[in-house]
TIBA-495034 format. One record per residue (C-alpha): x, y, z. Coordinates in steps of 0.05 Angstrom, whole numbers, padded with zeros to 5 digits, always signed. Example, Ala and Ser with C-alpha at 12.3 -4.5 7.8 and 13.67 -1.06 7.14 Angstrom:
2
+00246-00090+00156;+00273-00021+00143;
***
This chain:
771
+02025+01871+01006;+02010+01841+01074;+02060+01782+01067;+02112+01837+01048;+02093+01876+01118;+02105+01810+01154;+02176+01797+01121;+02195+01859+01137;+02178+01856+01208;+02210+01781+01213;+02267+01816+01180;+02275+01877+01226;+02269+01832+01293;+02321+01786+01265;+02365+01843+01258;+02352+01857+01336;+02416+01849+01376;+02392+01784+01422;+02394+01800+01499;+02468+01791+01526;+02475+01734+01587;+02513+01743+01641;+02566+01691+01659;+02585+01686+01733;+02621+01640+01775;+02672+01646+01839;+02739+01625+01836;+02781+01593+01900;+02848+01565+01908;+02864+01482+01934;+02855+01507+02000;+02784+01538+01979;+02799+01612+01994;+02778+01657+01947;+02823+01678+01892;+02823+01758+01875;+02847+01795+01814;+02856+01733+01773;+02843+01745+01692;+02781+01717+01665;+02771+01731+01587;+02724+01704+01541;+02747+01679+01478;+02711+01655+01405;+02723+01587+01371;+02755+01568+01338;+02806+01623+01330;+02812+01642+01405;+02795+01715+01391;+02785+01766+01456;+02712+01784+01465;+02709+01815+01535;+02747+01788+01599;+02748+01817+01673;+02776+01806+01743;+02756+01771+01799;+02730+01806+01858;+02764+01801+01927;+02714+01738+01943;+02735+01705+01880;+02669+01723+01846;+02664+01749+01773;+02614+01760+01717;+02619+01786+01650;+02569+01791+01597;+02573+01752+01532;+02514+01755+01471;+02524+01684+01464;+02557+01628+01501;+02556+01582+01441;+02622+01568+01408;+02663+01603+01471;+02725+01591+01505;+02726+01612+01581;+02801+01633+01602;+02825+01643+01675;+02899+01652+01703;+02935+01677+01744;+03006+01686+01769;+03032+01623+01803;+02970+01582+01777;+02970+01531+01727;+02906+01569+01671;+02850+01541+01669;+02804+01522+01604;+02725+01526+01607;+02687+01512+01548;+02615+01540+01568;+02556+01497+01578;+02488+01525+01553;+02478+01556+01618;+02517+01620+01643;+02525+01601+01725;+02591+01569+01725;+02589+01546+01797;+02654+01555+01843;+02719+01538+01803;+02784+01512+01824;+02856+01547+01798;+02913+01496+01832;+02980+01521+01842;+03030+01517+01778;+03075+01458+01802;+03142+01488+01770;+03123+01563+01801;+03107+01529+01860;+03182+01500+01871;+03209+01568+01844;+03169+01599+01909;+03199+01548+01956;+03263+01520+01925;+03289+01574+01883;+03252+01643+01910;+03243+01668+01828;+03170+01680+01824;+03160+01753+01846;+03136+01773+01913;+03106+01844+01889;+03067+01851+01830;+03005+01903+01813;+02941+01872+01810;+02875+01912+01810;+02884+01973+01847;+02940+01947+01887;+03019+01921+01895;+03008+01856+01918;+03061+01822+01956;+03064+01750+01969;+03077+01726+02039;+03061+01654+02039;+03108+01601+02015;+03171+01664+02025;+03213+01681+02081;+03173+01728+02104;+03123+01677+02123;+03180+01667+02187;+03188+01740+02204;+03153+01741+02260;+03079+01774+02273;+03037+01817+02219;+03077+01880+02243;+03140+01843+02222;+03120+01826+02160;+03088+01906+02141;+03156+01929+02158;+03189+01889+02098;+03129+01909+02043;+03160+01963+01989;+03141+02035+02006;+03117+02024+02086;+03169+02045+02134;+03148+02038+02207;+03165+02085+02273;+03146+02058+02346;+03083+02030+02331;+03064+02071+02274;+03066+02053+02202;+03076+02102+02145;+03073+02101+02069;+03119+02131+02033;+03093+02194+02005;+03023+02182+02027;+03025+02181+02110;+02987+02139+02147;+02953+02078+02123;+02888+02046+02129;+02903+01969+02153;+02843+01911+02139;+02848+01844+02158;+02807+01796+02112;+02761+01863+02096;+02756+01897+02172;+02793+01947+02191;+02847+01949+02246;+02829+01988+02297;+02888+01970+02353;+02964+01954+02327;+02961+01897+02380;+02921+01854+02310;+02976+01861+02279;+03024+01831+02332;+02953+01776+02346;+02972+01756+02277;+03021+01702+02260;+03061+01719+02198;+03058+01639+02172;+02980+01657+02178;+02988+01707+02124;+02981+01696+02049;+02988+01767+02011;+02991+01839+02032;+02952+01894+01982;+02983+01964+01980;+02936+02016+01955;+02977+02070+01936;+02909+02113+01910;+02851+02089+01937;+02788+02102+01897;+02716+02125+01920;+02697+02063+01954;+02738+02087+02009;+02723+02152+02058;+02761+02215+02019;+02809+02230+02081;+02835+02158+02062;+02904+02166+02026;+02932+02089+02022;+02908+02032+02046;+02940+01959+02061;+02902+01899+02056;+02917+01837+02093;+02890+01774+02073;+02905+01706+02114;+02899+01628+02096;+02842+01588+02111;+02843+01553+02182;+02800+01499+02206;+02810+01516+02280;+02743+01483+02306;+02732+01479+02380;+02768+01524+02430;+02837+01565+02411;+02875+01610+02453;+02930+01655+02439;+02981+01686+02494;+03035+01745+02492;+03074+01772+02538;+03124+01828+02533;+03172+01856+02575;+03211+01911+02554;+03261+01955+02582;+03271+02031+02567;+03301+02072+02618;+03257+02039+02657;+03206+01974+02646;+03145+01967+02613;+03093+01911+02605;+03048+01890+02548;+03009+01835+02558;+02957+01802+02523;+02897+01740+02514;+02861+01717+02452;+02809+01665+02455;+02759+01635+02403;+02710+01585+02404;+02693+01557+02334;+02643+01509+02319;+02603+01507+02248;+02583+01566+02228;+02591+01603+02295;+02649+01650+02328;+02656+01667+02393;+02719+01709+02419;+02741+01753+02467;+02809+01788+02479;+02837+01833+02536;+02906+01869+02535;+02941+01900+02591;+02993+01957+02574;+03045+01995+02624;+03086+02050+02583;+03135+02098+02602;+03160+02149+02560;+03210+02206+02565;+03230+02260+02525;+03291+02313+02534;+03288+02381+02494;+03324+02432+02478;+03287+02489+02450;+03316+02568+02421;+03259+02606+02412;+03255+02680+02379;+03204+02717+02375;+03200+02792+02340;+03140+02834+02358;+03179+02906+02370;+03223+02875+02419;+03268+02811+02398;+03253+02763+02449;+03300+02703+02457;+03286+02635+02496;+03336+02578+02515;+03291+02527+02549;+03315+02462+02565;+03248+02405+02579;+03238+02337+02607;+03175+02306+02590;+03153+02237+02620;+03087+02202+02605;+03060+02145+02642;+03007+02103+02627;+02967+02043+02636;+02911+02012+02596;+02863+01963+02587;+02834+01950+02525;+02778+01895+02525;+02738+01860+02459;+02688+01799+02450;+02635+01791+02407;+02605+01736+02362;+02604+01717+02291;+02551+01675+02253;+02550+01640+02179;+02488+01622+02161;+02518+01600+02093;+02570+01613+02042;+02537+01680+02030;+02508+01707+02090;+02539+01723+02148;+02527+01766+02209;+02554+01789+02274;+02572+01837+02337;+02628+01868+02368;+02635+01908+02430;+02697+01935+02454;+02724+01981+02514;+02783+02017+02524;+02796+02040+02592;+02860+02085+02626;+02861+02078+02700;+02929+02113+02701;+02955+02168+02661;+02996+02220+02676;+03053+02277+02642;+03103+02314+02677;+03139+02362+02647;+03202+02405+02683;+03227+02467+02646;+03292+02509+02655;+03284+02581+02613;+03335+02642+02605;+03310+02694+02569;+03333+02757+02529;+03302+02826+02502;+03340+02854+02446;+03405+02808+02475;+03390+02838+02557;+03382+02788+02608;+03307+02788+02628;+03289+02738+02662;+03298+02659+02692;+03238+02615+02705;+03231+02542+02721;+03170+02504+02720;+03134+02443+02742;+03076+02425+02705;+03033+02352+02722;+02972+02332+02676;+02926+02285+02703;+02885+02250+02664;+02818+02209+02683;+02798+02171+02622;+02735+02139+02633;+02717+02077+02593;+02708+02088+02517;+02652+02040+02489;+02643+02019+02422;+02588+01971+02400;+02592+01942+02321;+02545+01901+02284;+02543+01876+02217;+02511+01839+02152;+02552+01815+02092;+02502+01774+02043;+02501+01758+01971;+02438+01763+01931;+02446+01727+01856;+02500+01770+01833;+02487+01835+01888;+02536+01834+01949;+02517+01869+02008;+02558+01904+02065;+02529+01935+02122;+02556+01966+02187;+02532+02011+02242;+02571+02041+02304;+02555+02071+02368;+02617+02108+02398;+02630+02146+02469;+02685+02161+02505;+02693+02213+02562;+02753+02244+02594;+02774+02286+02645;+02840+02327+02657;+02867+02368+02717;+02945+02416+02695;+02970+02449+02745;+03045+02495+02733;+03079+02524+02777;+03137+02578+02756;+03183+02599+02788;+03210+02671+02769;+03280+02699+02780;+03259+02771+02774;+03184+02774+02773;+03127+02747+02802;+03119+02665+02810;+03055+02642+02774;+03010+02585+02788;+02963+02570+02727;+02916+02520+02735;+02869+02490+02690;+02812+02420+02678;+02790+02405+02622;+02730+02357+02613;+02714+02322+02545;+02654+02280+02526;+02648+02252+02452;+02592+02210+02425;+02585+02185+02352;+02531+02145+02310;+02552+02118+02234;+02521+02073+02192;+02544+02049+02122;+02528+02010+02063;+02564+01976+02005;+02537+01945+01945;+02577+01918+01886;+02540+01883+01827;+02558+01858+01759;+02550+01907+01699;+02571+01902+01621;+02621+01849+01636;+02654+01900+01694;+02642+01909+01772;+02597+01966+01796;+02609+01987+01863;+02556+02045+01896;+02535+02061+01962;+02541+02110+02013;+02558+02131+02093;+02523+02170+02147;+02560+02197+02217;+02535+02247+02272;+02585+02270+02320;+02574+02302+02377;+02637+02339+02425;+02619+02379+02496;+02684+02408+02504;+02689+02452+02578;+02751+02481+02583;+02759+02514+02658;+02807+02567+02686;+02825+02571+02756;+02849+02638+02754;+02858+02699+02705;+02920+02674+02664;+02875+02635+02616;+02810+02646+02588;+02749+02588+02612;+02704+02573+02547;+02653+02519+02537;+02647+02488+02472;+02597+02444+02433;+02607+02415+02369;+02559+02378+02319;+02582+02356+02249;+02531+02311+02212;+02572+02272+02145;+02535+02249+02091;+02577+02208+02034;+02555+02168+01979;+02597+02140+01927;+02600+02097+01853;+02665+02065+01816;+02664+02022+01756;+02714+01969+01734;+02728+01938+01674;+02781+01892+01643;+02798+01917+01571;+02839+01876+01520;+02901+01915+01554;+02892+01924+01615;+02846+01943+01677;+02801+02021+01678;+02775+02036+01742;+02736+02101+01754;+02696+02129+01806;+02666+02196+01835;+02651+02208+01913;+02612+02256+01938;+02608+02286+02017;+02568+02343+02053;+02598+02358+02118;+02549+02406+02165;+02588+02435+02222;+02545+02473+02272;+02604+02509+02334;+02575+02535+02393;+02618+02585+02446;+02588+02587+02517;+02517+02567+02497;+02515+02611+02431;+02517+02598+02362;+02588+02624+02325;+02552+02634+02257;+02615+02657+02227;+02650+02582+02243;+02597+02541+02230;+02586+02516+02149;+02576+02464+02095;+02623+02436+02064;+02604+02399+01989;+02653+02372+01956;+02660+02316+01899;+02714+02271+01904;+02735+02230+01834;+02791+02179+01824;+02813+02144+01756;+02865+02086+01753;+02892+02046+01686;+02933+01983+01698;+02969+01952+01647;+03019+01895+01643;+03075+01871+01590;+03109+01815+01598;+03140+01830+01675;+03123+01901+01672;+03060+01922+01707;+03045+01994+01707;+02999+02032+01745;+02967+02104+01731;+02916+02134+01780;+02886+02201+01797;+02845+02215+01865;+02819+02274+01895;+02821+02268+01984;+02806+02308+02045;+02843+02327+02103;+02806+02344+02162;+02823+02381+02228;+02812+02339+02286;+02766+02359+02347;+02825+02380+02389;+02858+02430+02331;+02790+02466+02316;+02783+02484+02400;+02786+02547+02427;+02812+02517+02494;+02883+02561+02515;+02943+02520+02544;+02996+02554+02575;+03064+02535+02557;+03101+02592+02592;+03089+02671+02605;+03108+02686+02537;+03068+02632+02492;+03008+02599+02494;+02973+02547+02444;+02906+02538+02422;+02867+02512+02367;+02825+02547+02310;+02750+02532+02298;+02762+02575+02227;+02798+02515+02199;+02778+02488+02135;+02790+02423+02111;+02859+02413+02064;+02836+02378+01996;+02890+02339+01966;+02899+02322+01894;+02944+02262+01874;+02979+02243+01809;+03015+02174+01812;+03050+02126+01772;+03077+02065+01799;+03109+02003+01772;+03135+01941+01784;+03182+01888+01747;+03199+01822+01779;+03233+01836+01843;+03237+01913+01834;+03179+01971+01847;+03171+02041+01833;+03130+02105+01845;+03129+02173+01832;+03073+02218+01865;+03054+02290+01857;+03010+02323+01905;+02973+02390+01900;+02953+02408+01980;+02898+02462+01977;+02893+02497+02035;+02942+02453+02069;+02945+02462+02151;+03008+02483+02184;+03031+02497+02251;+03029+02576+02258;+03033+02641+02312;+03003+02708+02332;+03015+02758+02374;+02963+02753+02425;+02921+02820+02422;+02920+02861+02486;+02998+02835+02492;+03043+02829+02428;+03105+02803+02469;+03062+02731+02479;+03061+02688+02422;+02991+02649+02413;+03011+02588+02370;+02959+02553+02328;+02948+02529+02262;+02926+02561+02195;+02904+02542+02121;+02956+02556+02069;+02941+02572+02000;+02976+02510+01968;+03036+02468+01970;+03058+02431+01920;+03100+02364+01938;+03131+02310+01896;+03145+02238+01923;+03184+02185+01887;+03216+02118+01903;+03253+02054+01884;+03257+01988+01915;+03280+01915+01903;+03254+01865+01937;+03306+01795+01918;+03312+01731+01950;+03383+01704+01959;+03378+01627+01988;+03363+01644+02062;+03368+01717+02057;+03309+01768+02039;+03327+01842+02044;+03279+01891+02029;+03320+01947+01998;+03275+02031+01980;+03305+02088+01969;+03258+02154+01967;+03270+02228+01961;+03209+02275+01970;+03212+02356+01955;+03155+02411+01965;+03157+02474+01938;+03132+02533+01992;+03154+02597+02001;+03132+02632+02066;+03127+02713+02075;+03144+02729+02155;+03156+02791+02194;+03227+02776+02178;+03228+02765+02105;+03209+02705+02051;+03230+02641+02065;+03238+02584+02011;+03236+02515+02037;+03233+02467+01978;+03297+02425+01998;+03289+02356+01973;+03291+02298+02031;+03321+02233+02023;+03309+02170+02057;+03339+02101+02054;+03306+02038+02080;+03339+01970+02080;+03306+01905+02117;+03337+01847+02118;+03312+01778+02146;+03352+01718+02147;+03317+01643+02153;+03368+01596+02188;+03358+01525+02202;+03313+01492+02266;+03267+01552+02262;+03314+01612+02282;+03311+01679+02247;+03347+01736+02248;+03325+01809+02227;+03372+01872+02206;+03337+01935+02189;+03372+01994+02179;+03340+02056+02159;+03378+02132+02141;+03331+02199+02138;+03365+02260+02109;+03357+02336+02126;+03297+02366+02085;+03233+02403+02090;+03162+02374+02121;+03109+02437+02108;+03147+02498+02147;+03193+02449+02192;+03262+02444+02166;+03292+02372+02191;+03360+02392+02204;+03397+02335+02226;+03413+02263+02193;+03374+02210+02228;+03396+02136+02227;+03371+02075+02260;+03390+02004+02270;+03343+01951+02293;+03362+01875+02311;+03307+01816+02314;+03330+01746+02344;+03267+01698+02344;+03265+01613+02349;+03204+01577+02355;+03182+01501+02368;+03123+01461+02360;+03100+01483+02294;+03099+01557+02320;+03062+01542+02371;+03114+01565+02415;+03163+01619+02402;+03206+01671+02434;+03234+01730+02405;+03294+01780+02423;+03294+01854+02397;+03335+01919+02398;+03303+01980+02372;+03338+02055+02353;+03403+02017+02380;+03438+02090+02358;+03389+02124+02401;+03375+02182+02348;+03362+02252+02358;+03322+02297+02320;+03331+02370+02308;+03278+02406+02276;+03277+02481+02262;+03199+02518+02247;+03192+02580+02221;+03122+02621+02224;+03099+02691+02212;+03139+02715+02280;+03167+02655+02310;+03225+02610+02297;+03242+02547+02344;+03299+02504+02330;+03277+02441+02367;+03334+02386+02385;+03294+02326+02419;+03321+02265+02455;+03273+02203+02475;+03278+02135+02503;+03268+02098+02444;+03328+02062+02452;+03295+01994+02478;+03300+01920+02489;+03246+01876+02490;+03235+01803+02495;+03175+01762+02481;+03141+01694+02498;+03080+01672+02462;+03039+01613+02464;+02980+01592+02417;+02934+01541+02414;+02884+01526+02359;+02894+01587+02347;+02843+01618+02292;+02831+01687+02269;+02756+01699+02278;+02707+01706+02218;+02679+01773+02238;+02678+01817+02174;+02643+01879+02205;+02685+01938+02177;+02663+01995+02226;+02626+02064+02196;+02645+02138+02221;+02719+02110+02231;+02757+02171+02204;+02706+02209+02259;+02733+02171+02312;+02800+02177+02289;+02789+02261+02298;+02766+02246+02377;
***
């Protein structure tokens, strides 16, 4: 009876499933970078039947557990590399593999253009850059203008449908557009469009671009140069230095830019307002801005090894000169009567003290953990002196005078992990930010009310996502969570009924699946919208005797839900996006209380507004030519209720985008964008005229790129826009003019020029973003 005991316990702990092994290794291309979103799957011999498989993380790494690594066939490909074969060893640590470029893709790249330049892979479209004419367009900036889906305005980008991005370079955010100009676009290998990121990301995140560059020796000392002159009405300077000192594992750099801007803009603006009387305003404006700024950077970067790394950034941003003038002609009517003519002169001075930021960071790998940590200090102060003078044709003149005196300060810290689980990726970690804003808003005389403000918001975030490769295709879910404690204070007391918590949970979902060429894309995310500082004051501006503007510290945050599919197939993409905007933030007005004939304009939380998004674009290659072809069309559905009756605006808005860059011989290139927006409705504005724009680009270089100058005309039309709002009492019909017509030419010069190592990514950024 005891031997039959024993049997049966031998039996039952043979019957035990043995402990899975984990299987890791890091992948890199012939140049050694690391190579992301490649397909690793495990197969059985001897009939090469799927176990589990996975992707490679954005260092190349993967893992993936396997009961057994007897009698298995490792597989790893990607597109443009030859796959690779790995029959595993008795032990699971596969050491740092090498995938070398497919030789008969490689010549379709150079020779013929066919492989495709966009293709989904992970959470993102992925468009090649190296080896393609857009390696020759230009800077960074260049190249983002030609990527399916982002359009770009002044300095601005935009994604279609989504607004405005989040840009990394190799992992770190961008926190000045002059990067992108720093960068060279022959330094560039891919650009990753996250149409829906997930919960890794802050929740007021809605797309993100990705920038990753080649490897570059660069040892020793490198300097970069710019200068750019152009000419708008009047000229403007940009100048800038980049220098880096590289030796082993240590960085040193340092930049400083110089800017001189001038900007003008002529209105015309009809304004009616109904509160008993019909009160109608004809005012014709001309705004200029001036400024001039500094902007200042070094810091230093340390590997201690392939897997650690560490570093520190400080950077200052300083305005000696800043200034807006603004000159106003207004007739105006009650119930059609003459009333009144004013003119006015209003001047802003601004005093921008230095704004500091000081970044440090640790990015380590630990066996199969990875590590990411940041932590910010931010401050910035600012000071502001309006004075307007009006001039009356029959009543009194008015002087209104105002300062305004702003001081923000801001502490973040953040942590990311990302480790290996059931043959997946699990990401986790979390995100801490105090802010701080002394806002003293003071009147000079009666017009305008003085208030001091104070406002404290403490953010807490943590967050998980999962990955996992399945037989067809990639699951990625995640859930984010965020407590937001706002604490307002008016003149030294407590407003209990504008200070709260907000607690909210934040999930995304995405499937990716490919057959054949088709790659197909579903995701789900749930983001936030948040006020900035300046919209939740209670500081009054005076535009003229009969409106004012302000802000609203009852504003809640708008939470955004977003349904997208998106697809792409060789050279052509796709999307289609539907957003449901809960308690969306529009531009709104009052009648002020002791005096229903002024208007007090602010914002307000609507209900909800549903909007749909959708686009198509083809991205071909033609010998030497490259155009980058999208049309989009984007409808809401609202219908407002005013004093004057309901209002639908659910028009749908088209837009056409078409780039074109053309690679001649001896390093010339030429660049044709032309871009059409169509009438339509944005929240309550109604765009009521056709916009179209033209922009050239004439660039040559020598010496390898070393040396290169480059000829451009932007808005060569010179468009004007006419927008019409319409609010509980108020309608404006808008038609503005600005310089944007411009010419610019610039001269750079480079020299060992390497883009530093620092991979700090900054914490509290969308805070700072709100200052």
């Amino acid at each position: 009876m005891k031997h039959v005991h024993i049997l049966s316990l031998l039996c039952a702990a043979l019957s035990l499933p043995l402990p899975a092994q984990t299987i890791t290794g890091r992948l890199v291309d012939e140049r050694h970078n690391p190579l992301p979103y490649a397909n690793v799957a495990l197969l059985s011999l001897p009939d090469s039947t799927f176990v589990t498989g996975t992707v490679s993380r954005s260092d190349g790494g993967f893992s993936l557990a396997a009961d057994t690594l007897r009698g298995s066939l490792l597989r790893i490909s990607s597109v443009g590399y030859t796959t690779l074969y790995r029959r595993l060893p008795s032990y699971s640590d596969l050491g740092v593999l090498m995938l070398v470029h497919d030789a008969r893709l490689l010549d379709e790249v150079v020779v013929m253009s066919r492989l495709p330049k966009t293709r989904i892979q992970g959470d993102a479209f992925v468009t090649t850059v190296e080896g393609t004419l857009l390696a020759e367009a230009g800077s960074a900036g260049d190249v983002l203008e030609h990527i399916p889906a982002v359009t770009r305005k002044d300095e601005n980008f935009e994604v279609f449908g989504k607004g405005t991005p989040t840009i990394y370079i190799n992992g770190r955010q961008v926190r000045d557009v002059d990067e992108l100009e720093q960068l060279n676009s022959s330094d560039i290998r891919r650009v990753e469009l996250v149409t829906n990121p997930g919960a890794r990301y802050d929740a007021s995140v809605k797309s993100v671009i990705r920038i990753r560059t080649r490897r570059q020796k660069g040892d020793g000392f490198g300097f970069d140069l710019r200068s750019t002159y152009t000419y708008a009405d009047r000229s403007q300077w940009h100048e800038q230095a980049n220098l880096n000192y590289r030796h082993d594992g240590l960085d040193v750099f340092g930049k400083l830019t110089f800017r001189d801007t001038y900007h003008v803009q002529e209105s015309r603006i009809a304004q009616t307002t109904h509160s008993g009387s019909v009160w109608q305003q004809v005012n014709d404006m001309t705004i200029t801005n001036r400024n001039k700024r500094i902007d200042a950077e070094t810091g230093l970067n340390y590997v201690f090894s392939e897997d650690h790394s560490a570093g520190a950034r400080y950077s200052m941003q300083a305005t000696p000169h800043a200034w807006t003038h603004a000159q106003t002609g207004s007739d105006v009517w009650e119930n059609d009567a003459f009333y009144d003519r004013w003119k006015s002169q209003m001047r802003n001075e601004r005093d921008y003290r230095p704004a500091h930021r000081l970044n440090v960071y640790y990015s380590g790998r630990f066996g199969n953990l990875s590590v990411d940590w940041d932590a910010d200090y931010y401050t910035n102060r600012n000071d502001s002196h309006s004075t307007t003078h009006e001039d009356s044709q029959a009543q009194d003149d008015r002087d209104v005078n105002s300062a305004n005196h702003v001081d923000n300060r801001l502490w973040a810290t953040k942590l990311a992990l990302s480790h290996p689980l059931a043959g997946g990726t699990l990401a986790f970690g979390g995100e801490y930010a105090y802010t701080r804003r002394h806002d003293d808003y003071l009147s000079e005389n009666e017009v305008l009310p003085t208030s001091r403000s104070r406002i404290r918001e403490q953010n807490v975030a943590a967050y998980v996502e999962y990955s996992h490769a399945l037989p067809l295709g990639m699951l990625t879910a995640g859930l984010r969570f965020e407590h937001v404690g706002f604490d307002y204070f008016q003149n030294g007391r407590r407003m209990d009924d504008q200070c709260r918590n907000y607690d909210d949970w934040f999930p995304n979902v995405s499937y990716s699946l490919a057959l054949g060429d088709l790659q197909l894309q579903a995701s789900y995310t749930a983001k936030t919208e948040r006020p900035d500082y300046q919209s939740l004051s209670n500081n009054v501006g005076y535009i003229n005797r009969f409106t004012y503007q302000t802000g609203n510290p009852a504003l809640k945050p708008a939470v955004v839900h977003d349904v997208s599919l998106t697809a792409a197939w060789k050279f052509f993409t796709a999307m289609v996006s539907y957003q449901r905007r809960r308690d969306d933030i529009l531009y709104w007005s009052e009648p002020l209380a002791d005096n229903s004939a002024v208007t007090m304009v602010r914002n307000k939380n609507i209900a909800v507004l549903p909007v749909l998004a959708a686009y198509i674009g083809a991205t071909p290659v033609v010998g030497w030519w490259n155009p980058n072809i999208m049309v989009g069309v984007r409808r809401q559905w609202l219908t407002l209720d005013t004093s004057t009756g309901r209002c639908a605006m659910d028009k749908l808005m088209p837009t056409v985008q078409w780039g074109n860059v053309f690679a001649f011989p001896r390093k010339w290139r030429l660049g044709i964008d032309l871009s059409f927006r169509g009438k339509g409705y944005y929240q309550n504005v109604h765009a009521g005229r056709n916009v179209y724009g033209i922009d050239l680009m004439l660039r040559k270089s020598w010496m390898g790129d070393a040396l290169s100058v480059e000829l451009r005309g932007r808005d060569l039309l010179r468009s004007e826009e006419k927008s019409v709002v319409r609010a509980d009492r108020l309608f404006v019909d808008q038609l503005n003019r600005i310089n944007s017509r411009q010419c610019t030419v610039t001269l750079r010069y480079k020299f060992n020029a390497a883009k530093n190592k620092y991979k700090g990514k900054g914490a509290g950024n969308s805070e700072i973003e709100r200052m």
